[in-house]
ChimeraX commands (.cxc) that place a marker at each C-alpha (Angstrom):
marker #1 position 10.13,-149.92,34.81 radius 0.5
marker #1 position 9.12,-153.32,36.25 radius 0.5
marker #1 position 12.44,-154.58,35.89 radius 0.5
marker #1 position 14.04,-152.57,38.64 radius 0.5
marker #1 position 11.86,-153.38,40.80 radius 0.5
marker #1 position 14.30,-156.50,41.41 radius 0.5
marker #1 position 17.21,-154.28,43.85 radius 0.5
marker #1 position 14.00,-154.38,46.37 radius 0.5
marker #1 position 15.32,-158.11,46.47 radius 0.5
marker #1 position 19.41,-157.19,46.91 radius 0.5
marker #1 position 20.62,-157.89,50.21 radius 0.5
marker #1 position 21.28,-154.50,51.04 radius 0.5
marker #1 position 19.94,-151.75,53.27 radius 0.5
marker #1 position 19.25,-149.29,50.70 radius 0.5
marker #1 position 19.49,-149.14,47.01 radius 0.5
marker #1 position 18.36,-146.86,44.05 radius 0.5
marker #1 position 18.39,-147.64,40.27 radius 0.5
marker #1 position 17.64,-145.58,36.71 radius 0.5
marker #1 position 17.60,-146.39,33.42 radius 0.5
marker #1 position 18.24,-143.39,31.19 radius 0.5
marker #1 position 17.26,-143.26,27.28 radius 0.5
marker #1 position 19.37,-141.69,24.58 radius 0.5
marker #1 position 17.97,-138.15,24.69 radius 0.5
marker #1 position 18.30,-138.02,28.26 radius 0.5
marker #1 position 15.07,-138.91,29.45 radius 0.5
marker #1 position 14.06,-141.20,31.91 radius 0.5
marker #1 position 12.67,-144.61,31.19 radius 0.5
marker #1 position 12.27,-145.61,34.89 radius 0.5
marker #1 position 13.52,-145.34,38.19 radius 0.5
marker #1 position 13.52,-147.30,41.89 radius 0.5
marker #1 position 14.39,-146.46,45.40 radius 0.5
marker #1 position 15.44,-143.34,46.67 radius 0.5
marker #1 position 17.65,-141.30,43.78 radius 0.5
marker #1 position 17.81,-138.50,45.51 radius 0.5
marker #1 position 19.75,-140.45,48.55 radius 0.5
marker #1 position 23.60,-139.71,48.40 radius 0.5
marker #1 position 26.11,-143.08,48.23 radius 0.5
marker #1 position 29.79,-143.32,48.40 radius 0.5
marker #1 position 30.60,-144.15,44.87 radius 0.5
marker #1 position 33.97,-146.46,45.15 radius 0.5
marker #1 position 35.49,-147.00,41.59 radius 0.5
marker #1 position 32.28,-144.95,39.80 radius 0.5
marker #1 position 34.04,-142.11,40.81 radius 0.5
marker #1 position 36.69,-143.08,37.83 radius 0.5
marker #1 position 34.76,-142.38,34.73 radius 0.5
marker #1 position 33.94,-138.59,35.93 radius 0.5
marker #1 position 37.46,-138.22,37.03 radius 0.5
marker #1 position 37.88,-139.12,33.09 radius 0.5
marker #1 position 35.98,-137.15,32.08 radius 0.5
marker #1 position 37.27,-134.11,33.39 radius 0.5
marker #1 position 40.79,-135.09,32.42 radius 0.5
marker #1 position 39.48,-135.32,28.93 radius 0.5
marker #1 position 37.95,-131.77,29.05 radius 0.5
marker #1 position 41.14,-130.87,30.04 radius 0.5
marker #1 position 42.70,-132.20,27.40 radius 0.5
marker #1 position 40.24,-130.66,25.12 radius 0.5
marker #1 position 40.73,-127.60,26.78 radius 0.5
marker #1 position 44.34,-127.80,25.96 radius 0.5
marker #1 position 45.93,-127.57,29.63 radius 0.5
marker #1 position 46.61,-130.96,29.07 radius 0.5
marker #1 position 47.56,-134.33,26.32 radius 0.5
marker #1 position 46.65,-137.64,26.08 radius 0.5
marker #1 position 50.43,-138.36,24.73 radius 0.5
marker #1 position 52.30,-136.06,27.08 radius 0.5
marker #1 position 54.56,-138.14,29.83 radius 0.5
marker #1 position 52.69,-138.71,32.95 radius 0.5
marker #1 position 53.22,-141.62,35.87 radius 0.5
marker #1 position 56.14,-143.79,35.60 radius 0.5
marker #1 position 58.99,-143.30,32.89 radius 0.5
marker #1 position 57.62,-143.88,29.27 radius 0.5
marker #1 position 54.05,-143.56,30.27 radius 0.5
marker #1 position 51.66,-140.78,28.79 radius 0.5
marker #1 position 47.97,-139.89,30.15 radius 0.5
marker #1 position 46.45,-142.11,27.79 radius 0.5
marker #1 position 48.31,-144.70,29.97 radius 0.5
marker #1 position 46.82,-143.78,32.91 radius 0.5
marker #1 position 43.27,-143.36,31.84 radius 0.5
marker #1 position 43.43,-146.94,30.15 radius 0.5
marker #1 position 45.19,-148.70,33.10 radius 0.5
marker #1 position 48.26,-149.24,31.20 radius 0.5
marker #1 position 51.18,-147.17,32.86 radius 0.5
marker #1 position 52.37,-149.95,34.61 radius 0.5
marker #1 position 51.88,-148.94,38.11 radius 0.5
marker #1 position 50.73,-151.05,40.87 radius 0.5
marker #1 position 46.61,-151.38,41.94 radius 0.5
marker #1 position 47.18,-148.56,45.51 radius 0.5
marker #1 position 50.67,-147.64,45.69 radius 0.5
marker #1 position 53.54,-145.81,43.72 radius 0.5
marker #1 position 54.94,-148.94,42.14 radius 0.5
marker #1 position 55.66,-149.73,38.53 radius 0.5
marker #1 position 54.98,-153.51,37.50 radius 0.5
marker #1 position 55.41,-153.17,33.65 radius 0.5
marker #1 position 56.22,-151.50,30.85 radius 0.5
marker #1 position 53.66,-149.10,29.89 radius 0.5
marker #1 position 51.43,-150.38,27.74 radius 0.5
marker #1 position 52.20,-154.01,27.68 radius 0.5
marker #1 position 49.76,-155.14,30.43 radius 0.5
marker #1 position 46.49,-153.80,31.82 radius 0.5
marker #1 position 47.27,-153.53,35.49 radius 0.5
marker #1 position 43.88,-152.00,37.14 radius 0.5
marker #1 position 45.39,-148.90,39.29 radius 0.5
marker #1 position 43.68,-146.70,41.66 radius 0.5
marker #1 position 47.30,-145.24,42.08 radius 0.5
marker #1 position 47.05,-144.61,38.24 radius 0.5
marker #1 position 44.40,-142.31,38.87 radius 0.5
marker #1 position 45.82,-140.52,41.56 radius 0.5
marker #1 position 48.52,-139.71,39.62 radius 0.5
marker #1 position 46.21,-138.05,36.79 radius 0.5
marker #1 position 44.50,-136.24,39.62 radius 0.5
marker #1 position 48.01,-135.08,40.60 radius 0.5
marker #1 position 49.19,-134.29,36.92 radius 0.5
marker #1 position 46.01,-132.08,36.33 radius 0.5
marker #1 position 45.95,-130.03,39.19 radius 0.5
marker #1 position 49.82,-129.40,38.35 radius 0.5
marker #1 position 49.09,-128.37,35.15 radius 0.5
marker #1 position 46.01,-126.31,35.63 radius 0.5
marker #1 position 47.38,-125.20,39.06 radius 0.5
marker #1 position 43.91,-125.78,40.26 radius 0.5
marker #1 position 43.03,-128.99,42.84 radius 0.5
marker #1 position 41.64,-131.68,41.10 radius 0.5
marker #1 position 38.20,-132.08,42.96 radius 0.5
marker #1 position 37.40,-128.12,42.29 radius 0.5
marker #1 position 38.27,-128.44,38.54 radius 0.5
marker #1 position 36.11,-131.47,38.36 radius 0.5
marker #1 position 33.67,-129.52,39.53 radius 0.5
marker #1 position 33.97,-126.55,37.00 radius 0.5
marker #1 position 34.59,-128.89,34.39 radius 0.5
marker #1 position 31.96,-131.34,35.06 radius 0.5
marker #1 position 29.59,-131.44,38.00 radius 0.5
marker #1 position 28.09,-127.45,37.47 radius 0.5
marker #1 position 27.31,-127.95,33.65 radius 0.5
marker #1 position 25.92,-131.14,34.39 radius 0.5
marker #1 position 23.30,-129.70,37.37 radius 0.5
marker #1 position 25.33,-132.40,39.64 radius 0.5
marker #1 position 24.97,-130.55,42.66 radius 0.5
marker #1 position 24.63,-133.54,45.06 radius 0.5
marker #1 position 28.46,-134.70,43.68 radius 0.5
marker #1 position 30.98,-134.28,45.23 radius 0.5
marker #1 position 34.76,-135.54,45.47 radius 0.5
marker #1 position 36.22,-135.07,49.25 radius 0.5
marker #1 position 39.38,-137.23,48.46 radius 0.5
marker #1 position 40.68,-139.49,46.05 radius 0.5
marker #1 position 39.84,-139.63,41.89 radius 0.5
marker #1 position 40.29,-143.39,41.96 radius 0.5
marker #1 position 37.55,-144.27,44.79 radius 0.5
marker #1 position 36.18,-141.64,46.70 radius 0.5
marker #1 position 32.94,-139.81,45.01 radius 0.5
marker #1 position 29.95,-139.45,46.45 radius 0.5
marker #1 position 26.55,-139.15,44.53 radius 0.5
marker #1 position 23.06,-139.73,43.97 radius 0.5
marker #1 position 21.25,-141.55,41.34 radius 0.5
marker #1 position 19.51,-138.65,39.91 radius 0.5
marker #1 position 23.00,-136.92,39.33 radius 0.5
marker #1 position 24.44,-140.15,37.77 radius 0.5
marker #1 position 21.60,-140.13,35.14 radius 0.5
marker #1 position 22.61,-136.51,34.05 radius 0.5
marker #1 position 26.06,-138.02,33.80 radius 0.5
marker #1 position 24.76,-140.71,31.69 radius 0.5
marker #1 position 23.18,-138.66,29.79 radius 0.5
marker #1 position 25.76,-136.74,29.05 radius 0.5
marker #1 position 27.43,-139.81,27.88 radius 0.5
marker #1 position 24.90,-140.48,25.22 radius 0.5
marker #1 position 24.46,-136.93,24.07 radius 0.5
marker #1 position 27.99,-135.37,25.11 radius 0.5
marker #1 position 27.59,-131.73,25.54 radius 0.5
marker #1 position 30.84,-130.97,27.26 radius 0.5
marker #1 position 33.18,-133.17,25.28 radius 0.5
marker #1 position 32.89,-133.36,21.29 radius 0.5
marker #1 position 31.59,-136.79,20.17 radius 0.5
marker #1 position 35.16,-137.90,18.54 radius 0.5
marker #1 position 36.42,-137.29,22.61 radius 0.5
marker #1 position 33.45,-139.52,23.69 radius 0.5
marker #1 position 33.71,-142.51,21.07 radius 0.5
marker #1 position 37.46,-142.43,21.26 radius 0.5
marker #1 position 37.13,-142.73,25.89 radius 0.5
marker #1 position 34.79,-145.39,25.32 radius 0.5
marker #1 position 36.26,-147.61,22.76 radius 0.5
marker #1 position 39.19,-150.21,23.32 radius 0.5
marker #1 position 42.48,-147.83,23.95 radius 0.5
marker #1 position 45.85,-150.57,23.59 radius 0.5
marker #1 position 43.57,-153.69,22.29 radius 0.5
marker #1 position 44.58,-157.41,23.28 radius 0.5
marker #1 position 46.18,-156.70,26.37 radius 0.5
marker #1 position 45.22,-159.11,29.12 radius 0.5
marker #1 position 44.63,-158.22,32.90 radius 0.5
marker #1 position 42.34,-158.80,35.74 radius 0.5
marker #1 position 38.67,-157.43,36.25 radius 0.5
marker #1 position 38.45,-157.01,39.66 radius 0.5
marker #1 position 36.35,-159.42,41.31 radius 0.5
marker #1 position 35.70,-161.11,38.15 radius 0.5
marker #1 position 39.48,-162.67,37.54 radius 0.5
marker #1 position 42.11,-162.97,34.60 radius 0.5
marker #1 position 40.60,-161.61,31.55 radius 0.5
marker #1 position 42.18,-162.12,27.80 radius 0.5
marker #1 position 41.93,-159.59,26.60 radius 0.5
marker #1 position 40.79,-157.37,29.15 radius 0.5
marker #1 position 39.57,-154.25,27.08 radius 0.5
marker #1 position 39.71,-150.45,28.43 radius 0.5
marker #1 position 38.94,-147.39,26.81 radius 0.5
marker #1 position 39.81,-144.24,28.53 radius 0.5
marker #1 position 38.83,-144.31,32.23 radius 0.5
marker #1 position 35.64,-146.80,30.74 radius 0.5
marker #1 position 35.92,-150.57,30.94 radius 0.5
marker #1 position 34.42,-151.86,27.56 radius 0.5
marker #1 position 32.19,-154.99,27.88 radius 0.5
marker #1 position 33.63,-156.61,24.56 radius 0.5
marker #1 position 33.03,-160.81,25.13 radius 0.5
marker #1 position 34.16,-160.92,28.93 radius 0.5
marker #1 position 32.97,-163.77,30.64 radius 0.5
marker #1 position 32.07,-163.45,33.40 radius 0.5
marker #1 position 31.23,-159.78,33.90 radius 0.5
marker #1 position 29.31,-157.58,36.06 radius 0.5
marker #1 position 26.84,-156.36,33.17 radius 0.5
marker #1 position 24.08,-158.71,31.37 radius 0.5
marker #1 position 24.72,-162.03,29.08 radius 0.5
marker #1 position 22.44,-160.04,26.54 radius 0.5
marker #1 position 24.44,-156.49,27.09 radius 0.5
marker #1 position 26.11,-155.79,23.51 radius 0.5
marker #1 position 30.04,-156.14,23.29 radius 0.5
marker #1 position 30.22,-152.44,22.68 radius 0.5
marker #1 position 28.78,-151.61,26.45 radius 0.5
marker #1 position 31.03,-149.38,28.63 radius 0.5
marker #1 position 30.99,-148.47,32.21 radius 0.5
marker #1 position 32.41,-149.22,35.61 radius 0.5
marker #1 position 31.11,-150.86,38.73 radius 0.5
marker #1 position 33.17,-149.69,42.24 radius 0.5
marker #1 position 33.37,-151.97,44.91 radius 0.5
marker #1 position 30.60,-149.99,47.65 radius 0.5
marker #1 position 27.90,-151.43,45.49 radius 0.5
marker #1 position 27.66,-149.41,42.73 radius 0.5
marker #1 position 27.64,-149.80,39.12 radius 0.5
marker #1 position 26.90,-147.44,35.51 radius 0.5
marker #1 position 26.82,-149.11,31.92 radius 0.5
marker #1 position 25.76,-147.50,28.95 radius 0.5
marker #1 position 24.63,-149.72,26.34 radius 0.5
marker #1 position 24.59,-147.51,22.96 radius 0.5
marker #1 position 23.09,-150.60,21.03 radius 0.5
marker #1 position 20.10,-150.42,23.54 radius 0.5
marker #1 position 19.94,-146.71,23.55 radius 0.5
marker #1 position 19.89,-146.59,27.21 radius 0.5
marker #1 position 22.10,-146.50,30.07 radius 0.5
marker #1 position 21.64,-147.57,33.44 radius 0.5
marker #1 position 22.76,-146.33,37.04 radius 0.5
marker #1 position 22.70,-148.61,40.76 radius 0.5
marker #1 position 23.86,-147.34,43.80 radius 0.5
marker #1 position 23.80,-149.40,47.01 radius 0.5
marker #1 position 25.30,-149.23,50.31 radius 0.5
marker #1 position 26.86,-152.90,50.71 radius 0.5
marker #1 position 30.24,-153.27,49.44 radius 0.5
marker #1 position 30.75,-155.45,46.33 radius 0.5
marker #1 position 30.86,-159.31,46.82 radius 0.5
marker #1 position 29.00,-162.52,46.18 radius 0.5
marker #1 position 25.77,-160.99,46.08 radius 0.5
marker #1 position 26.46,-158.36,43.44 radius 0.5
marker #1 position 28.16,-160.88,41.04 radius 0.5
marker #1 position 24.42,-162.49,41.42 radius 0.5
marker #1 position 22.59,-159.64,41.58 radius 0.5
marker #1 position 23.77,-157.48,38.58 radius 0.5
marker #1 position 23.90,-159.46,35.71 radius 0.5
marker #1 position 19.81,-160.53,35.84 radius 0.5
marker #1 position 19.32,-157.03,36.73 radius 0.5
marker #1 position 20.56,-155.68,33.91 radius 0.5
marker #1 position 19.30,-158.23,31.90 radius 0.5
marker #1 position 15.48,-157.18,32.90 radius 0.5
marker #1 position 16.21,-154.07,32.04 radius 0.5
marker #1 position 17.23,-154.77,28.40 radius 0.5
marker #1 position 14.56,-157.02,27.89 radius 0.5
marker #1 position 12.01,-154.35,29.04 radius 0.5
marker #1 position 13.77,-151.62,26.66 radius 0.5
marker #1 position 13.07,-154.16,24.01 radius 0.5
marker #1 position 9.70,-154.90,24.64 radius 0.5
marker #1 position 8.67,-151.42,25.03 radius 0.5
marker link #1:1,2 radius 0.2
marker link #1:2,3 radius 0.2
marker link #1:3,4 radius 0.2
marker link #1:4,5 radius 0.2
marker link #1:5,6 radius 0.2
marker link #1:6,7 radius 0.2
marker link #1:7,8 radius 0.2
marker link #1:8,9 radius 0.2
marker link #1:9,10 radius 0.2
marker link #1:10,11 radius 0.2
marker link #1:11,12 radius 0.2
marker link #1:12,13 radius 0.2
marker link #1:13,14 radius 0.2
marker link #1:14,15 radius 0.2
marker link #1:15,16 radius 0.2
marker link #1:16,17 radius 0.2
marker link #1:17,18 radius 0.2
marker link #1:18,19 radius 0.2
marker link #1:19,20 radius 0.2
marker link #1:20,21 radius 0.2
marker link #1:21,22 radius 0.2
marker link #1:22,23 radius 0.2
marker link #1:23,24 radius 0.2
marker link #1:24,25 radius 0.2
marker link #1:25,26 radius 0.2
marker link #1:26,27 radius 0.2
marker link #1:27,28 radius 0.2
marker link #1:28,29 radius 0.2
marker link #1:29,30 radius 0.2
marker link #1:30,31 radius 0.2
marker link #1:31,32 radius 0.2
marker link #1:32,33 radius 0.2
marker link #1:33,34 radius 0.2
marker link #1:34,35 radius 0.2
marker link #1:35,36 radius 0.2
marker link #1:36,37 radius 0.2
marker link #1:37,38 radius 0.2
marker link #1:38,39 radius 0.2
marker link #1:39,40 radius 0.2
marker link #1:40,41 radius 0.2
marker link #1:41,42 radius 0.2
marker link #1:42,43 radius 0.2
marker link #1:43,44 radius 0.2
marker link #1:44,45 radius 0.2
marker link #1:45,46 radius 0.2
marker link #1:46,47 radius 0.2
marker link #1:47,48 radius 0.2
marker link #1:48,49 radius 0.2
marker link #1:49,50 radius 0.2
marker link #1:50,51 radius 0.2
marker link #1:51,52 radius 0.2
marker link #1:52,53 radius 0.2
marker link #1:53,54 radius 0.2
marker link #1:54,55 radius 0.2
marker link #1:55,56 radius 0.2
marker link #1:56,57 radius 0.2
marker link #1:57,58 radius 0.2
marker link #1:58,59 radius 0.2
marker link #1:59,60 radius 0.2
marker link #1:60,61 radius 0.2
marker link #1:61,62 radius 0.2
marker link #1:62,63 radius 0.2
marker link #1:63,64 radius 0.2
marker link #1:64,65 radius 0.2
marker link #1:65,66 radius 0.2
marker link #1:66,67 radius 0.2
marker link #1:67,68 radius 0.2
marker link #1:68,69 radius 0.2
marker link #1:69,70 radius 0.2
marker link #1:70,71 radius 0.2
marker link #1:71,72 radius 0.2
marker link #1:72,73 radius 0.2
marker link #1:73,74 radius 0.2
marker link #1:74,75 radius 0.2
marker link #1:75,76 radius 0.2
marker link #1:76,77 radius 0.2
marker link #1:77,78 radius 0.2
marker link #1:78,79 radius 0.2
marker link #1:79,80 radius 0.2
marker link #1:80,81 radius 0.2
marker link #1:81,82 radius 0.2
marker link #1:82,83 radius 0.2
marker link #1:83,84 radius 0.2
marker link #1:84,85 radius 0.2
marker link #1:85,86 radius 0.2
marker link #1:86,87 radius 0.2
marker link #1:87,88 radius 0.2
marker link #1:88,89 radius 0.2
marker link #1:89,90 radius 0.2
marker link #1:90,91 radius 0.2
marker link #1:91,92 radius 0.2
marker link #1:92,93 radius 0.2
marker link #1:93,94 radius 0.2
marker link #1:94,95 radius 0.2
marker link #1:95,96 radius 0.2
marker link #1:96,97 radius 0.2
marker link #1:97,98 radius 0.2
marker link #1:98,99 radius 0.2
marker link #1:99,100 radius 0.2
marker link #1:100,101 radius 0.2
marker link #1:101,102 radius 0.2
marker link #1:102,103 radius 0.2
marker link #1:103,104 radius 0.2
marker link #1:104,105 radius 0.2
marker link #1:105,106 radius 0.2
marker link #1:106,107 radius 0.2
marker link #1:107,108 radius 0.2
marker link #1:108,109 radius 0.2
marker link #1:109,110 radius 0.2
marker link #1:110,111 radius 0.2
marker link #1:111,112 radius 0.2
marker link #1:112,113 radius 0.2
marker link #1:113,114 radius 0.2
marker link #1:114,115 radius 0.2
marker link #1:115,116 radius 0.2
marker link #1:116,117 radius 0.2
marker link #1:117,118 radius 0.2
marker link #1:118,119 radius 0.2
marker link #1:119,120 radius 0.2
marker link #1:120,121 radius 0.2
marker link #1:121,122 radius 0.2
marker link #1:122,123 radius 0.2
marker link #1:123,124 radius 0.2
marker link #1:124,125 radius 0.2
marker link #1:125,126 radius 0.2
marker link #1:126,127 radius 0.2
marker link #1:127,128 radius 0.2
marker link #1:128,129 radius 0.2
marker link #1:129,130 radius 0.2
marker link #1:130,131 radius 0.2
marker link #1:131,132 radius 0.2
marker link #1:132,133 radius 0.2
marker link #1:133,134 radius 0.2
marker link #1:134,135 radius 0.2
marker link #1:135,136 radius 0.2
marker link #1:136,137 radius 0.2
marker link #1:137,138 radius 0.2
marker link #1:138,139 radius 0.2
marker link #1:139,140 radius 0.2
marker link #1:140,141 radius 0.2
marker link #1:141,142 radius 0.2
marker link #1:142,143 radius 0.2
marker link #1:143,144 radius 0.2
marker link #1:144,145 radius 0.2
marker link #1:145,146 radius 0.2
marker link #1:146,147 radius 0.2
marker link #1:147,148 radius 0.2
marker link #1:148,149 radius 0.2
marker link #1:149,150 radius 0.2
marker link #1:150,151 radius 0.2
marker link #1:151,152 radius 0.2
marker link #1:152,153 radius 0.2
marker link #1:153,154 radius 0.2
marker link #1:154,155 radius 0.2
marker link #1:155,156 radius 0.2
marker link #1:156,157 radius 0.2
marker link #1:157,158 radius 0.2
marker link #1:158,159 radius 0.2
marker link #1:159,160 radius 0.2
marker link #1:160,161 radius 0.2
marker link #1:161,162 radius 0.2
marker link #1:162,163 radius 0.2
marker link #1:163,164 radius 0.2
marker link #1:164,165 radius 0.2
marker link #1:165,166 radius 0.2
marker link #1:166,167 radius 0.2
marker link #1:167,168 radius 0.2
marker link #1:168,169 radius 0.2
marker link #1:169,170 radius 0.2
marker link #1:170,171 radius 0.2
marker link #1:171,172 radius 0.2
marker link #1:172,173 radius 0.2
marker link #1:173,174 radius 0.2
marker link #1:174,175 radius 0.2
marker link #1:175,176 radius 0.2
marker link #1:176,177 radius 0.2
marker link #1:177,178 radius 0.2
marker link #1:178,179 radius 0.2
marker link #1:179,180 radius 0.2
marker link #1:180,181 radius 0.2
marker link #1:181,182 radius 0.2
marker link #1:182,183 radius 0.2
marker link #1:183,184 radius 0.2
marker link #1:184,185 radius 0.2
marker link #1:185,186 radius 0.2
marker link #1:186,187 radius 0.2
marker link #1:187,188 radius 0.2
marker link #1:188,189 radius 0.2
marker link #1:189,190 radius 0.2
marker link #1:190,191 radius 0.2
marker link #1:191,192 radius 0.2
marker link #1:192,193 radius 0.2
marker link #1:193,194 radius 0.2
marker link #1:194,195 radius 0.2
marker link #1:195,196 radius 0.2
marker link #1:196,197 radius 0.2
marker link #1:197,198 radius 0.2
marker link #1:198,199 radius 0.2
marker link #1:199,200 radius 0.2
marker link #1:200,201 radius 0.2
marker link #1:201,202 radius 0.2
marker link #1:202,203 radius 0.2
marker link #1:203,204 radius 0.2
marker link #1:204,205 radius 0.2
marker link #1:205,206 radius 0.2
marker link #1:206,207 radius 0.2
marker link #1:207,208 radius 0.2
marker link #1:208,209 radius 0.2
marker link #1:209,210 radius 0.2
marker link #1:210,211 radius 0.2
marker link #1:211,212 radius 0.2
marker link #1:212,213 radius 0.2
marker link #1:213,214 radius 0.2
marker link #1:214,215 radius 0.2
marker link #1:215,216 radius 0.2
marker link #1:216,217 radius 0.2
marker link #1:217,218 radius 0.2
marker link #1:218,219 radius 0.2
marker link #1:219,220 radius 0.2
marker link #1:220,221 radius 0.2
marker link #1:221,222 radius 0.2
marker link #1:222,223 radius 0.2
marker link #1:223,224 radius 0.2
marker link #1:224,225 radius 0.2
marker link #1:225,226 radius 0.2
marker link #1:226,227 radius 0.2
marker link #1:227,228 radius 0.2
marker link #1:228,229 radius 0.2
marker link #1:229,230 radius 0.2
marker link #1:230,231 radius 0.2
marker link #1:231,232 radius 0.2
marker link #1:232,233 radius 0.2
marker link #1:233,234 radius 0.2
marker link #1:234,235 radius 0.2
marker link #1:235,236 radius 0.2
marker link #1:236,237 radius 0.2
marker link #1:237,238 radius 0.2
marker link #1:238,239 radius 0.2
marker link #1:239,240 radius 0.2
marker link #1:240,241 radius 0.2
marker link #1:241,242 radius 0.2
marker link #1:242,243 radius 0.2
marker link #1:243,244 radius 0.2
marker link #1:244,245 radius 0.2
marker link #1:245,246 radius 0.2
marker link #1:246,247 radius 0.2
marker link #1:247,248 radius 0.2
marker link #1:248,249 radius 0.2
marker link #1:249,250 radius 0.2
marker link #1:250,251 radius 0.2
marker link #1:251,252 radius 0.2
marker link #1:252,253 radius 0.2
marker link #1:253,254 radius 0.2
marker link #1:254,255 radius 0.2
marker link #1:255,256 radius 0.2
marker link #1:256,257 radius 0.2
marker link #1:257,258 radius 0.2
marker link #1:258,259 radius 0.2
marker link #1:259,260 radius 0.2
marker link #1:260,261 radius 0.2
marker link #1:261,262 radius 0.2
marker link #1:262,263 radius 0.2
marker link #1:263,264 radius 0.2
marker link #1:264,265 radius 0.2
marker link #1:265,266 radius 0.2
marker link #1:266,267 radius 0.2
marker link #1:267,268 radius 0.2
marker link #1:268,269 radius 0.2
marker link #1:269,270 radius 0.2
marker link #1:270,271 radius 0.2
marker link #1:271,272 radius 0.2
view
């Protein structure tokens, strides 16, 4: 795809991009996919996901307590338990506010491995990374911020997304559709947002302005960008998802960057 050609204009050292069609094929690709990048806040939706085969799997439930008093999992996965962005501090009521929360995370990393009396970052792996063929993943630390990938593994994820496999499709369209609608938060690096829409461990597009995705992306596209220069969306009205790792952390440049870039992309999808 021509239109990805544009990260060989990012201010960055290295950068790799794919855009992945519905049934898992691949429309294009740029830079070196095969090259391994520390994933930052990417590392959240496949922490998700594995909490939600879990919860499938019935070692866990979205509605059992987890995190602060009153919260549940679903809390956690949709940044609504009330705790504080990187430490053990609750700011809110559950599910009045959407306070973004690596710590959040950590917790449900915490609460799995209890339950399943497994560490998180090996059941990940059972759950999610070996089915997939995600060899080059791996999780070394943290299930908030501290994956490591490629972009060829990221476009099995995605298209696992778009044609779930491991999860049944009620799982899927219920992670990545607004979980606790209307609250308001902050997108971070993009401000205040009202209503600032989660799913479960996705953010959802919806009519946020401005946003890290395209001004043509449809409301119902769902994703996450982390802040080492990496983003995934999956747009289902385009049929296509699309995966950009870099090696520059997020700033300036990415808040210029991304939104043309995915832009292209949709535009070529369309033309095609």
């Amino acid at each position: 795809m021509e239109s990805l050609r544009k990260i060989e204009n990012w201010p960055v050292e290295h950068a790799a991009a794919a855009v992945v069609r519905a049934d898992g094929s691949w429309a294009g690709s740029h830079g070196p996919t095969d090259r391994t990048f520390a994933l930052a806040s990417v590392t959240k939706p496949l922490a998700a996901y594995a909490v939600l085969v879990a919860v499938e799997e019935g070692a866990i439930e979205l509605d059992e307590p987890a995190g602060p008093a009153g919260s549940t999992v679903r809390h956690l996965l949709a940044h609504t338990s009330g705790l504080a962005f990187d430490e053990q501090r609750t700011m809110a009521e559950p599910g009045t506010r959407r306070l973004y929360s690596n710590a959040g995370f950590e917790t449900l990393g915490d609460h799995l491995a209890k339950a399943a009396d497994i560490p998180f970052p090996e059941y990940l792996r059972q759950a999610v990374l070996e089915p997939l063929g995600m060899t080059a993943t791996d999780l070394p630390g943290s299930p908030a911020k501290d994956g490591v990938s490629t972009v060829a593994d990221l476009a099995r994820f995605a298209a696992e997304l778009q044609a779930p496999r491991l999860l049944s499709r009620q799982t899927v369209d219920e992670a990545t559709s607004v979980v606790f609608p209307g609250l308001p938060g902050v997108l971070p690096g993009f401000g205040h947002q009202r209503p600032n829409d989660w799913g479960l461990g996705f953010e959802i597009r919806d009519g946020k302005s401005p946003h890290w995705t395209g001004a043509s992306s449809s409301p119902r596209t769902y994703g996450h960008f982390g802040q080492s220069g990496t983003f995934l969306w999956v747009d289902p009205d385009a049929g296509a998802a699309c995966v950009a790792l870099a090696d520059r952390p997020f700033g300036d440049w990415a808040i210029e960057a991304w939104p043309p870039l995915t832009d292209a992309v949709l535009a070529e999808l369309r033309g095609a």
